[in-house]
N, C-alpha and C positions, 0 to 999 in steps of 0.2 A: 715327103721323103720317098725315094724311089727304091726300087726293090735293092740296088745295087749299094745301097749305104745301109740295108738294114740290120747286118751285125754289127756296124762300127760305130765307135763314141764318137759325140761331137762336144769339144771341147770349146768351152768360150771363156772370154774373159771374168764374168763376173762382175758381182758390184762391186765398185774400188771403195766402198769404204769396207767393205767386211774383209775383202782382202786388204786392208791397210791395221785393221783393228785385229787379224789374226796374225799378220806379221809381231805387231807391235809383241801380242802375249807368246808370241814363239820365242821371240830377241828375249823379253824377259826374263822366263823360263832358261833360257840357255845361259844368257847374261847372269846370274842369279845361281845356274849350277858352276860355270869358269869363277867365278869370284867366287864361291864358296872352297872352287878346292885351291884357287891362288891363296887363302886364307889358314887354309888346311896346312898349305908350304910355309906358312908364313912370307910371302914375299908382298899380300897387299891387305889392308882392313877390309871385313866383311861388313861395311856401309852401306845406308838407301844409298848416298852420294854415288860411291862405287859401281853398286849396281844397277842405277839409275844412267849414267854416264853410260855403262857399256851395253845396255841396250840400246839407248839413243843411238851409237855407234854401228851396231849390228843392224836396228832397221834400217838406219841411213846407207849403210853398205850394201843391203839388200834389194834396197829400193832402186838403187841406182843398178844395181846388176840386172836386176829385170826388167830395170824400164829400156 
């Protein structure tokens, strides 16, 4: 490391599966509080199904944005 990088981050990818297993528990967490207040509205049932689906959704959607 050379004197001219030594205040700056250096950012790297990371290991894909921790970043795949912290996507997954973000999407659920999020998935999990939208279904809870769709539920709140009454417009959907507060289900694993429900909330299982819409996580799948969100990491699939995430996944593909960052990749």
């Amino acid at each position: 490391m050379s004197d001219e990088d030594a205040g700056q981050i250096q950012w790297g990818e990371g290991d894909p599966r921790v970043v795949f297993a912290m996507n997954l528990v973000l999407s659920s967490i999020f998935a999990t509080v939208v279904i809870y207040g769709l539920s709140y509205l009454d417009l959907v049932a507060f289900t694993f199904v429900n909330v299982a689906s819409a996580a799948l959704v969100l990491t699939a959607i995430t996944y593909v944005v960052t990749k």
